[in-house]
Biopython code that builds the backbone (N, CA, C, O; Angstrom):
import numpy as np
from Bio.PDB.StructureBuilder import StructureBuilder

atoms = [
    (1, "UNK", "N", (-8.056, 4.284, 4.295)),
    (1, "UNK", "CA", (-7.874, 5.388, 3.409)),
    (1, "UNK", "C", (-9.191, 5.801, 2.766)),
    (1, "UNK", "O", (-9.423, 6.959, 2.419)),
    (2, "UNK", "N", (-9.983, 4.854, 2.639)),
    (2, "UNK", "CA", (-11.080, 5.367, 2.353)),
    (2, "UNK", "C", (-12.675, 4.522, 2.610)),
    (2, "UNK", "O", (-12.702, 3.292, 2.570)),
    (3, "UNK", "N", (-13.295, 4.917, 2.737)),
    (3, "UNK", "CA", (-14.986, 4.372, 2.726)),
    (3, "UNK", "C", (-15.378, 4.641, 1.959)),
    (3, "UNK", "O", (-15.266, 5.631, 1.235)),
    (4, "UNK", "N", (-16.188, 3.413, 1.952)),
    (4, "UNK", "CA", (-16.610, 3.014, 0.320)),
    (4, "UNK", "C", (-18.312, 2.465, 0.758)),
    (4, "UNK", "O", (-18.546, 1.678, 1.675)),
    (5, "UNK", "N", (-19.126, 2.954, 0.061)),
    (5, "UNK", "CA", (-20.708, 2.269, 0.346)),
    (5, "UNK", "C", (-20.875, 1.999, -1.012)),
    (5, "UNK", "O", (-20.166, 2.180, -2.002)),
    (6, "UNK", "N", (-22.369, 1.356, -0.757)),
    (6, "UNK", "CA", (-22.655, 1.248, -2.586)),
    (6, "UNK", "C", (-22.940, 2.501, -3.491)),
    (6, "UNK", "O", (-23.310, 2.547, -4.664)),
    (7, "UNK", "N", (-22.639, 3.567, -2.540)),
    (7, "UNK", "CA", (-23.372, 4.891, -3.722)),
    (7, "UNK", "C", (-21.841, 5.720, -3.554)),
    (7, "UNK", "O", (-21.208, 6.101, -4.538)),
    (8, "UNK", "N", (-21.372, 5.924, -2.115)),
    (8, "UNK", "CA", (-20.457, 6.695, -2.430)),
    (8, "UNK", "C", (-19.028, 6.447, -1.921)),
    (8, "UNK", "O", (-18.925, 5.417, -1.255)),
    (9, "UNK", "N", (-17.761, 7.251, -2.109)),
    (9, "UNK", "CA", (-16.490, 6.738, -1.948)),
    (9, "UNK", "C", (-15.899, 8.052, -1.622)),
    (9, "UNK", "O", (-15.680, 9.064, -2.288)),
    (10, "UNK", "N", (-15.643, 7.605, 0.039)),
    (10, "UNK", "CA", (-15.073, 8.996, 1.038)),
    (10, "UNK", "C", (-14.062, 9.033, 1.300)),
    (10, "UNK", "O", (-13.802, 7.846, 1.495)),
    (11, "UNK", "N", (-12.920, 9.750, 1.525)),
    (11, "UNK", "CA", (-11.736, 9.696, 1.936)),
    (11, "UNK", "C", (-12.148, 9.297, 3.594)),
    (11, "UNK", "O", (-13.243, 9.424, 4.142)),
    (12, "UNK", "N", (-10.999, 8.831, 4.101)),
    (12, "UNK", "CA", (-10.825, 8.692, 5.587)),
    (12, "UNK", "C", (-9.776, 9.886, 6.412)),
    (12, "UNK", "O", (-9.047, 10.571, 5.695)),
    (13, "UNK", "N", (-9.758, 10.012, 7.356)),
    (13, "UNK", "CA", (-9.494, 11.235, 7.968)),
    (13, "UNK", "C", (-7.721, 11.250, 7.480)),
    (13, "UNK", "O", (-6.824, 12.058, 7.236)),
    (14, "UNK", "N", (-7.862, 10.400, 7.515)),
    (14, "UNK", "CA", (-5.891, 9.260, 7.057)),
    (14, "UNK", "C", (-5.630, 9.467, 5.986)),
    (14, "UNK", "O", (-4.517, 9.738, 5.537)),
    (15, "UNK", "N", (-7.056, 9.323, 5.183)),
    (15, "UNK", "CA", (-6.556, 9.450, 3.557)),
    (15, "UNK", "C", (-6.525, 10.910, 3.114)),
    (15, "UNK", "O", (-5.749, 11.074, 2.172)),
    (16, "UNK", "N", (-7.138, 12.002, 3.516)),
    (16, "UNK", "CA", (-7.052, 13.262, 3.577)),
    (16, "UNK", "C", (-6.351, 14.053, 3.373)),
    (16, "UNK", "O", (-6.326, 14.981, 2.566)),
    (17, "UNK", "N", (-4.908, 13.271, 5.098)),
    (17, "UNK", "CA", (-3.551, 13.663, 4.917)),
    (17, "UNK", "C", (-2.986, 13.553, 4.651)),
    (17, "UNK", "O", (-2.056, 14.354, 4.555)),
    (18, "UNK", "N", (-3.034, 12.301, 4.237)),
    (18, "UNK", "CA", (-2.112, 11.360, 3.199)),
    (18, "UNK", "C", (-1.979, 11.778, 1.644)),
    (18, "UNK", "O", (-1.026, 11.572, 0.892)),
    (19, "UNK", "N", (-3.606, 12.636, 1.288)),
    (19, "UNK", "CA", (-3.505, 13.403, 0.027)),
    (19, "UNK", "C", (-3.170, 14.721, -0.361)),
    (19, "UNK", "O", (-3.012, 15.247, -1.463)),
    (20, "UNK", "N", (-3.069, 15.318, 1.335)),
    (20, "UNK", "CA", (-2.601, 16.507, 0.981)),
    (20, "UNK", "C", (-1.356, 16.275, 1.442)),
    (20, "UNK", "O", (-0.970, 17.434, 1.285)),
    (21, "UNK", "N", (-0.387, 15.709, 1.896)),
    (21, "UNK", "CA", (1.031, 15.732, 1.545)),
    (21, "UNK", "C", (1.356, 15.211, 0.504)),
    (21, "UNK", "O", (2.262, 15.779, -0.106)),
    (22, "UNK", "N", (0.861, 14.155, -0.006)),
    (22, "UNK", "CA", (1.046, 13.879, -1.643)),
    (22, "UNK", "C", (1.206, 15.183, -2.348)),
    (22, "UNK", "O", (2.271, 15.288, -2.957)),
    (23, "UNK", "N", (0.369, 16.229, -2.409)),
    (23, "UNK", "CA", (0.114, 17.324, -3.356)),
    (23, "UNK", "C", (1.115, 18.111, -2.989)),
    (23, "UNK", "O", (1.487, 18.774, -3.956)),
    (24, "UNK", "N", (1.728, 18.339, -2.009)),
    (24, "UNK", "CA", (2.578, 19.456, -1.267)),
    (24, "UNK", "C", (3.913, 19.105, -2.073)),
    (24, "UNK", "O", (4.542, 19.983, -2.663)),
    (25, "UNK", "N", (4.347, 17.615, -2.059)),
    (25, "UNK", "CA", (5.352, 16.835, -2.666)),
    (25, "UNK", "C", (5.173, 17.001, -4.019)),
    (25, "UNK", "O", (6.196, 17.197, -4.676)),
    (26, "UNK", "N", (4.489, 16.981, -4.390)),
    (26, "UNK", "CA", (4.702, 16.702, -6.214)),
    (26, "UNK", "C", (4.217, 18.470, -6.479)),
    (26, "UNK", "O", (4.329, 18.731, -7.676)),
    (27, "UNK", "N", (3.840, 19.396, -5.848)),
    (27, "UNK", "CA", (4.251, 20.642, -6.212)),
    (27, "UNK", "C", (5.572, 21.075, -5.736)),
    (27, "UNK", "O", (6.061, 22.058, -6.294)),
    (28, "UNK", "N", (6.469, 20.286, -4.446)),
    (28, "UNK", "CA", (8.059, 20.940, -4.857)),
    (28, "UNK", "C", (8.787, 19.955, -5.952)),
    (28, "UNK", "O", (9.879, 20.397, -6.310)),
    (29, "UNK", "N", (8.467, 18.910, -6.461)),
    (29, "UNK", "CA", (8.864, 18.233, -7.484)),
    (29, "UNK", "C", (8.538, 18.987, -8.409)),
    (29, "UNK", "O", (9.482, 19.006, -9.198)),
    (30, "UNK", "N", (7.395, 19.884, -8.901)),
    (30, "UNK", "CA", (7.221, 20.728, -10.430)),
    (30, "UNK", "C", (7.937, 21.687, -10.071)),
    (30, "UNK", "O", (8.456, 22.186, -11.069)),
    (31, "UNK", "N", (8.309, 22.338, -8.897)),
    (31, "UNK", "CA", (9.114, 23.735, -8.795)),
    (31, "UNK", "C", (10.170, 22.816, -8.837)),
    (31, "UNK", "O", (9.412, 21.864, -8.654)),
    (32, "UNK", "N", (11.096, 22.366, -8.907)),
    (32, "UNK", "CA", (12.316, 21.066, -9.068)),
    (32, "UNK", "C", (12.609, 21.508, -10.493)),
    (32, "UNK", "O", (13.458, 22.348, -10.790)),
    (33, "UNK", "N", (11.803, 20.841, -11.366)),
    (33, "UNK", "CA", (11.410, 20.422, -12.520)),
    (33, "UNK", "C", (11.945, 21.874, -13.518)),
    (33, "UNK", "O", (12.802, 22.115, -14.369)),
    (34, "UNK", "N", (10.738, 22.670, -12.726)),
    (34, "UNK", "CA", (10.972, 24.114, -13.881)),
    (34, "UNK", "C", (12.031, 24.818, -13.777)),
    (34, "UNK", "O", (12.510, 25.421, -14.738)),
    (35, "UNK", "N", (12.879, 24.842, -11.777)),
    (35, "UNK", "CA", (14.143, 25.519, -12.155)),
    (35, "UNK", "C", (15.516, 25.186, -12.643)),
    (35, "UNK", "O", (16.580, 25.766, -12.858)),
    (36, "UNK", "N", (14.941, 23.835, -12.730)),
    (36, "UNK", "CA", (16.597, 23.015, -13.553)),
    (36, "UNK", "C", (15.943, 22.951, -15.116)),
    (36, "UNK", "O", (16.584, 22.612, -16.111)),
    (37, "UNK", "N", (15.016, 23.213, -15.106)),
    (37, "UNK", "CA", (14.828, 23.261, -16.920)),
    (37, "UNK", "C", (15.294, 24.823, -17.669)),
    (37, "UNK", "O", (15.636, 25.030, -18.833)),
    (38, "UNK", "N", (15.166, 25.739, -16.580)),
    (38, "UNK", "CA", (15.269, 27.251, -16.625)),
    (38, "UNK", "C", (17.214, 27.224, -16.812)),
    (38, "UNK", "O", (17.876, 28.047, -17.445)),
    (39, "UNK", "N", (17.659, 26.203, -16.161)),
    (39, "UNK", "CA", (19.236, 26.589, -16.584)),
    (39, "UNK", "C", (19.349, 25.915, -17.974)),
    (39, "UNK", "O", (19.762, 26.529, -18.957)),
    (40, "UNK", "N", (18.991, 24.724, -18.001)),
    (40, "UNK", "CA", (19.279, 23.844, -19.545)),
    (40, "UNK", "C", (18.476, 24.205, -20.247)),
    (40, "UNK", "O", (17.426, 23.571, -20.144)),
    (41, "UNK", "N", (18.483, 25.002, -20.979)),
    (41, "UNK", "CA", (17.403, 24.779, -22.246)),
    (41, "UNK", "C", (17.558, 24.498, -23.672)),
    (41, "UNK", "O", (16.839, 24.072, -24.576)),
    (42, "UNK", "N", (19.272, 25.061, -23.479)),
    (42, "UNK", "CA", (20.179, 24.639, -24.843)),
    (42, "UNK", "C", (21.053, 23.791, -24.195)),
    (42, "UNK", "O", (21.487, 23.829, -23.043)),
    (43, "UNK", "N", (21.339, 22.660, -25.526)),
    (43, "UNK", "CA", (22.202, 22.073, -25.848)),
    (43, "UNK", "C", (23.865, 22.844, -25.602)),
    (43, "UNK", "O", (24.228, 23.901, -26.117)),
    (44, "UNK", "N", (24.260, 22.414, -25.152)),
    (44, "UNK", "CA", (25.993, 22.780, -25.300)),
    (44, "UNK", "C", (27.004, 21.502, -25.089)),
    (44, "UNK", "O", (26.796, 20.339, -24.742)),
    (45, "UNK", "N", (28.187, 22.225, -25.449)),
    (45, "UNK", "CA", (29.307, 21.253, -25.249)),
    (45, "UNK", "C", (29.251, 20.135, -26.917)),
    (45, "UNK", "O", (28.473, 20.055, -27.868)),
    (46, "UNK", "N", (30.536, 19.453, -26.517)),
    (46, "UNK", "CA", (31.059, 18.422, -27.865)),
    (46, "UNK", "C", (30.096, 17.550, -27.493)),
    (46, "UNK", "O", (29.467, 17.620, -26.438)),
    (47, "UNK", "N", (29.904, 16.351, -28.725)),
    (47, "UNK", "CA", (29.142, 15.319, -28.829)),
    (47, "UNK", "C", (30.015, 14.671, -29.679)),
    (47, "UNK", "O", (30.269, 15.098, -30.805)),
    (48, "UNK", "N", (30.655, 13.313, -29.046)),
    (48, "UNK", "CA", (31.669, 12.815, -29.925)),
    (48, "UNK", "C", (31.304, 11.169, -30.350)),
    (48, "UNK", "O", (31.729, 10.339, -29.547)),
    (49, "UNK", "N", (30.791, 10.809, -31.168)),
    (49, "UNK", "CA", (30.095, 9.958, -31.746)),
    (49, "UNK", "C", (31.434, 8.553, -32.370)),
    (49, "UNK", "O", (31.784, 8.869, -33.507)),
    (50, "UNK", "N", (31.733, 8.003, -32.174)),
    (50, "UNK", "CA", (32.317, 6.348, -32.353)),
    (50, "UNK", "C", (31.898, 5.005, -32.452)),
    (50, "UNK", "O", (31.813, 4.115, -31.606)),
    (51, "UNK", "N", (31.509, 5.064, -34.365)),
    (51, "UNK", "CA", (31.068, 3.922, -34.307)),
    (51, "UNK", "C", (31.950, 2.687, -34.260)),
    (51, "UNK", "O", (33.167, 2.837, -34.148)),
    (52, "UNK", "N", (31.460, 1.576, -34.332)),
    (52, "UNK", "CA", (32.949, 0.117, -34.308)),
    (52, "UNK", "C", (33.567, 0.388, -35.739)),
    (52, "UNK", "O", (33.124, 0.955, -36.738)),
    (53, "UNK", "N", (34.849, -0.284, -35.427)),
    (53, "UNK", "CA", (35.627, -0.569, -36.413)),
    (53, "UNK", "C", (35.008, -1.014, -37.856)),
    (53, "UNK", "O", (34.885, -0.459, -38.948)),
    (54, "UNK", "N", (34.666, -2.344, -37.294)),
    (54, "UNK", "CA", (34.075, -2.834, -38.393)),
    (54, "UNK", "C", (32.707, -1.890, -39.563)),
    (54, "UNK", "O", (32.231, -2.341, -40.605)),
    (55, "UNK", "N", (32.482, -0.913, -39.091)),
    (55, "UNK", "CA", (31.274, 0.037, -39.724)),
    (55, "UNK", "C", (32.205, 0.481, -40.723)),
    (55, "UNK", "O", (31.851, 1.291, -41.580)),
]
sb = StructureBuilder()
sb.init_structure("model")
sb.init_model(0)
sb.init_chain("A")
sb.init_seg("    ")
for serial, (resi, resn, name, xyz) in enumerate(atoms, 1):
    if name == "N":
        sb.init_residue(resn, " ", resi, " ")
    sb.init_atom(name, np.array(xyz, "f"), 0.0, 1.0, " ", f" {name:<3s}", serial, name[0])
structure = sb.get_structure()
């Protein structure tokens, strides 16, 4: 994945592709992200809270 000397630190032809599908992936994970945040943005519905008896 990568070469490494004492001065510098190169990707390998492997690690390249390996980093640009990384990036491809975690930009449809932020488009994921923003269009399910775009439906929820408020709170709705009951919230029904039960503490023990003993309280």
């Amino acid at each position: 994945m990568f070469e490494r000397t004492t001065r510098r630190l190169l990707l390998t032809d492997a690690g390249k592709k390996k980093y640009q599908q990384s990036t491809i992936i975690l930009e449809a994970v932020q488009q994921a992200i923003d269009i399910s945040s775009l439906e929820y943005t408020v709170p709705s519905g009951m919230l029904t809270v039960a503490p023990p008896k003993a309280f």
